[in-house]
C-alpha positions as CSV (number, residue, x, y, z in Angstrom):
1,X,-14.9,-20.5,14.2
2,X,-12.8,-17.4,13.8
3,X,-11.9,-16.2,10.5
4,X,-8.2,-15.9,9.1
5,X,-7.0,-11.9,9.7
6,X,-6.7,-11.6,5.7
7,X,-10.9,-11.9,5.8
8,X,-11.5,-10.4,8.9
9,X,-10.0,-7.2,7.5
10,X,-11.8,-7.6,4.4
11,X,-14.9,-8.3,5.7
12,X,-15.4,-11.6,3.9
13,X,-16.6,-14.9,5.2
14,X,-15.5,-18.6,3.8
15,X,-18.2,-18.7,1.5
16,X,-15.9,-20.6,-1.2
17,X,-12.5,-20.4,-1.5
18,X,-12.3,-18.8,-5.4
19,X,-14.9,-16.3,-4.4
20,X,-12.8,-15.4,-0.9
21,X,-9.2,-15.3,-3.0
22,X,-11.1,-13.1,-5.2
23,X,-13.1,-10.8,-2.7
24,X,-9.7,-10.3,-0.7
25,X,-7.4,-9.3,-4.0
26,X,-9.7,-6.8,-4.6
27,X,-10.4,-5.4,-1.9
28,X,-6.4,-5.1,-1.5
29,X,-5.9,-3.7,-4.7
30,X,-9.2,-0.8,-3.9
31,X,-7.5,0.0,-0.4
32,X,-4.3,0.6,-1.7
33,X,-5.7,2.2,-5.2
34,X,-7.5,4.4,-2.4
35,X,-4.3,5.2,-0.8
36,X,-2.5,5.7,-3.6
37,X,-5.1,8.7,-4.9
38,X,-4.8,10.3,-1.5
39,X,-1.3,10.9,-1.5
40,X,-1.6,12.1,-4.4
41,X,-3.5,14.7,-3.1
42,X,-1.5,15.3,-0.4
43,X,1.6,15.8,-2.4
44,X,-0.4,18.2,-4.6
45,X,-1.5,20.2,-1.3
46,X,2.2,20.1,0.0
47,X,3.4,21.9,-3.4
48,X,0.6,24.0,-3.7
49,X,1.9,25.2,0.2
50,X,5.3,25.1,-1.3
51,X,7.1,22.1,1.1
52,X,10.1,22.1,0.0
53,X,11.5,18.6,-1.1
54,X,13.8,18.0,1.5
55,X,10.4,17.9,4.0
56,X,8.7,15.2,5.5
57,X,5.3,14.9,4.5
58,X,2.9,12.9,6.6
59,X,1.1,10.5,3.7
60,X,-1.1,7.3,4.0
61,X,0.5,3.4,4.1
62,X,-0.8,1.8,0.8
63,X,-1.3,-1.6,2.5
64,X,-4.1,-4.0,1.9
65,X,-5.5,-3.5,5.4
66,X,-8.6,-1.4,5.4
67,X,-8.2,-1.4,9.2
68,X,-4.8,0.6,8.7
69,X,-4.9,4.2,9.9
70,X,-0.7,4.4,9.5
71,X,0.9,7.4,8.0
72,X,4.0,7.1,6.8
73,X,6.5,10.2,7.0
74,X,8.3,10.4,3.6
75,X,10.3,13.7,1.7
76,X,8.4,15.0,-1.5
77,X,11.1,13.9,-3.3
78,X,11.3,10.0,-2.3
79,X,7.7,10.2,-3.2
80,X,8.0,11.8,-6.7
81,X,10.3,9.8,-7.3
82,X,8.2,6.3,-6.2
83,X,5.7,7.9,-8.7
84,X,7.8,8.0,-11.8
85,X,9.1,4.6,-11.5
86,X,5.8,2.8,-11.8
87,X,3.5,1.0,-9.4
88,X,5.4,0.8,-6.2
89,X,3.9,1.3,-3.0
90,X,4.8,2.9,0.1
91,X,4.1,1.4,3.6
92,X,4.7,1.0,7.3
93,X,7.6,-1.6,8.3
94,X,5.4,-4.6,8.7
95,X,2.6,-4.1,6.6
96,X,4.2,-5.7,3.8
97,X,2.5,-9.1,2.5
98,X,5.4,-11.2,1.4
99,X,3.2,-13.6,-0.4
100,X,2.1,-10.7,-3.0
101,X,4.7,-7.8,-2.3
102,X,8.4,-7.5,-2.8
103,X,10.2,-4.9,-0.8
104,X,12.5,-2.8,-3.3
105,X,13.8,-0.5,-0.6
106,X,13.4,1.1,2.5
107,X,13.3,-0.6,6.3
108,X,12.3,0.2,9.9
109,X,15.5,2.7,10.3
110,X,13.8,4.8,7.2
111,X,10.3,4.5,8.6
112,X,8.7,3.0,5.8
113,X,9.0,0.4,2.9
114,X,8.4,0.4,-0.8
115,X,7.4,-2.6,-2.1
116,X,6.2,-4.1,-5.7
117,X,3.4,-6.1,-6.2
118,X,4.3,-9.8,-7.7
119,X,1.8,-10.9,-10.3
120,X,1.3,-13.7,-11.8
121,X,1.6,-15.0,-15.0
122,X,-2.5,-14.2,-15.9
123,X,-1.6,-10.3,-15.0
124,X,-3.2,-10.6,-11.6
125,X,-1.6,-10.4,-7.9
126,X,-0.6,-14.0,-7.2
127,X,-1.7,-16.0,-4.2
């Protein structure tokens, strides 16, 4: 029996399905909370070596997948400006989950896609 993708990339077997839908939202949310504090990092480098913010920088996709190597190519400020609004994410065309993200802007002509996480009602992602 092969497991769904969503586990295989997760690493978790269909031990119940609570504990699964559990084990896979957060493993999401620590791969793209992972992702998130490395381009953080990378921004910080790219103004301590003065990019200006008209630049591409190369920084990580904040998907779900911990399999996901992508880098997405974004200006310094596009992402600044993804920081101050909130908790958006920035990914690869494609790697959006449209069960628990929203895309707010971007698409494959840009190179990469911002999306929102939908929660539910309880504060966590929905599934």
């Amino acid at each position: 029996m092969t497991r769904p993708k969503a586990l295989a990339a997760v690493g978790v077997g269909s031990i119940g399905k609570d504990f699964v839908t559990v084990g896979i939202t957060a493993a999401i949310a620590e791969r793209s909370a992972a992702g998130r504090a490395a381009n953080d990092r990378i921004c910080a480098s790219a103004l301590r070596l003065k990019f200006e913010d008209d630049q591409r920088v190369p920084f990580v996709c904040e998907c779900g997948d911990a399999r996901c190597l992508g880098t997405v190519m974004l200006r310094l400020a596009v992402f600044a400006r993804l920081r101050e609004e909130g908790c958006l994410f920035v990914l690869l065309p494609g790697h959006e989950n449209a069960g628990e993200e929203q895309v707010t802007e971007g698409g494959r002509e840009l190179g990469y896609v911002v999306v929102e996480r939908i929660t539910n009602p309880a504060g966590g992602i929905s599934d």
